[in-house]
C-alpha positions as CSV (number, residue, x, y, z in Angstrom):
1,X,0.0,0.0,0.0
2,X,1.6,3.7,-1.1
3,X,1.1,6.6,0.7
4,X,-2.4,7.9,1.7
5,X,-1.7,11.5,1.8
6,X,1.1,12.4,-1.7
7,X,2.2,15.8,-2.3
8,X,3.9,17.1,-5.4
9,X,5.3,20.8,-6.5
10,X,3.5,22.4,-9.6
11,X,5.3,25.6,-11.0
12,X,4.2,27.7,-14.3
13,X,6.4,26.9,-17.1
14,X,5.9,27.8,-20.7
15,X,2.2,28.8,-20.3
16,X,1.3,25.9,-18.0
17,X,1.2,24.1,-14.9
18,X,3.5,21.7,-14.7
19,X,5.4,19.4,-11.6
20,X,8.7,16.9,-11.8
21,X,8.4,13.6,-9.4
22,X,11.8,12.1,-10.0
23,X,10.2,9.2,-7.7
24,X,8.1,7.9,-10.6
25,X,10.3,9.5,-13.4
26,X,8.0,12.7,-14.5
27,X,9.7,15.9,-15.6
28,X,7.8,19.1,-16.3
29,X,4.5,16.5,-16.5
30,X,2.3,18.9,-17.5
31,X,-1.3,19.5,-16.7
32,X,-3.7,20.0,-19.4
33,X,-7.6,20.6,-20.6
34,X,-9.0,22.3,-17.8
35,X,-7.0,21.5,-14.8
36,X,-4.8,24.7,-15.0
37,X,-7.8,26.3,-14.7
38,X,-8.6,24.2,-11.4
39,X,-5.4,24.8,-10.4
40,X,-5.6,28.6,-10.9
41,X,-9.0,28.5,-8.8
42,X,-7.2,26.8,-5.5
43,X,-3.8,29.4,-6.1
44,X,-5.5,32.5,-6.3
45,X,-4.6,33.1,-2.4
46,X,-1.4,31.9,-2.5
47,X,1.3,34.8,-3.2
48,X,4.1,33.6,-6.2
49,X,2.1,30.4,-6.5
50,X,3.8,30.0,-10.0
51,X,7.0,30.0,-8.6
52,X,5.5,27.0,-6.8
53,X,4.0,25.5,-4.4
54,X,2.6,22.3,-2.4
55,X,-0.3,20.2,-4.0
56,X,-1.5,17.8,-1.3
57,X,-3.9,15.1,-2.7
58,X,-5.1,11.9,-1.6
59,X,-8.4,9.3,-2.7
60,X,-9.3,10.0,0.9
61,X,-10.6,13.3,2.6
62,X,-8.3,14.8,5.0
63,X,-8.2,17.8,7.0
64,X,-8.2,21.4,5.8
65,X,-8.5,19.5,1.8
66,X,-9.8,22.7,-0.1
67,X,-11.4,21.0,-3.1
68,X,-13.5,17.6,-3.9
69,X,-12.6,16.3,-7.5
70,X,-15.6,14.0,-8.7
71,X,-14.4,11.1,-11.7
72,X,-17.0,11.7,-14.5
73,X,-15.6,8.9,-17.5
74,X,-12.4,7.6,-19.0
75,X,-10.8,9.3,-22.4
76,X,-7.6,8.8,-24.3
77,X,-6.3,6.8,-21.3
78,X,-6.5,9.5,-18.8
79,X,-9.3,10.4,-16.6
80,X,-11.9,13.5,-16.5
81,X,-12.6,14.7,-12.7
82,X,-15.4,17.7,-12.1
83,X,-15.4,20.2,-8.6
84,X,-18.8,22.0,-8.0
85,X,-17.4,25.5,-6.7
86,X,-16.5,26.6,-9.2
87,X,-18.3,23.8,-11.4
88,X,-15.2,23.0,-14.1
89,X,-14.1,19.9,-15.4
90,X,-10.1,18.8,-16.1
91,X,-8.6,15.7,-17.4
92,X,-6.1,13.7,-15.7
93,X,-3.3,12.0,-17.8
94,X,-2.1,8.5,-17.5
95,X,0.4,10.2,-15.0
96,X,-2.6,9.4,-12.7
97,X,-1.8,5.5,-12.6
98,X,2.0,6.7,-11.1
99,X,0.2,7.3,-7.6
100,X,-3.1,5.6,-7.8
101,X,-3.9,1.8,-9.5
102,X,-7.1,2.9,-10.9
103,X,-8.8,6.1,-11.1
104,X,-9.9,7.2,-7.7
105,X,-13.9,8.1,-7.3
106,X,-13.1,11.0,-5.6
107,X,-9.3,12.9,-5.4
108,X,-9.3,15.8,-2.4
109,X,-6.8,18.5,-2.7
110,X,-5.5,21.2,-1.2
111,X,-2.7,24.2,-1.9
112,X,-0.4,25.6,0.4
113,X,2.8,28.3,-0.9
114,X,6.0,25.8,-0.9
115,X,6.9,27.0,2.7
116,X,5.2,28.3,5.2
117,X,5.6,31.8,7.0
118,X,7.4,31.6,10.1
């Protein structure tokens, strides 16, 4: 069994989100079709996000998670998830199978800036 709770670093780079997890072997993995736009939604408090910052997500709610992601259907071997506030829809690319071994019914997430003030 992996970890319940996994946290990766997105950072803008050349007009999109993107995160490296030399773990599982992803560099500048980036996300696309509606999840920047999800990902701008859960930033827009977080000063410099696209310098980076910490994406904590897990199948499993946890405390203080900011956003529900729904799964909606399958495509091109990735995975479409929806949130209700702000209603959107993104798709999920086969990086998805790196953390989870199927697509999760529900993925909770939350953003924090990379480090915390003191």
């Amino acid at each position: 069994m992996g970890n319940i709770l996994l946290v990766i670093a997105p950072y803008w780079y050349q007009g999109t989100w993107v995160f490296d997890d030399e773990s599982v072997g992803l560099v500048r993995e980036p996300f696309v079709s509606g999840v920047p736009e999800m990902i701008d939604v859960l930033v827009q408090d977080i000063p410099d996000a696209r310098n980076g910052f910490r994406l904590t997500f897990s199948a499993t709610p946890f405390p203080g998670y900011q956003k529900e992601l729904t799964w909606v259907r399958e495509e091109h071997g990735g995975n479409w998830y929806s949130s209700e506030d702000p209603p959107m829809e993104g798709w999920l690319c086969p990086a998805l199978f790196e953390y989870f071994d199927e697509p999760p019914e529900k993925i909770y997430v939350k953003a924090e800036p990379k480090h915390r003030e003191s």
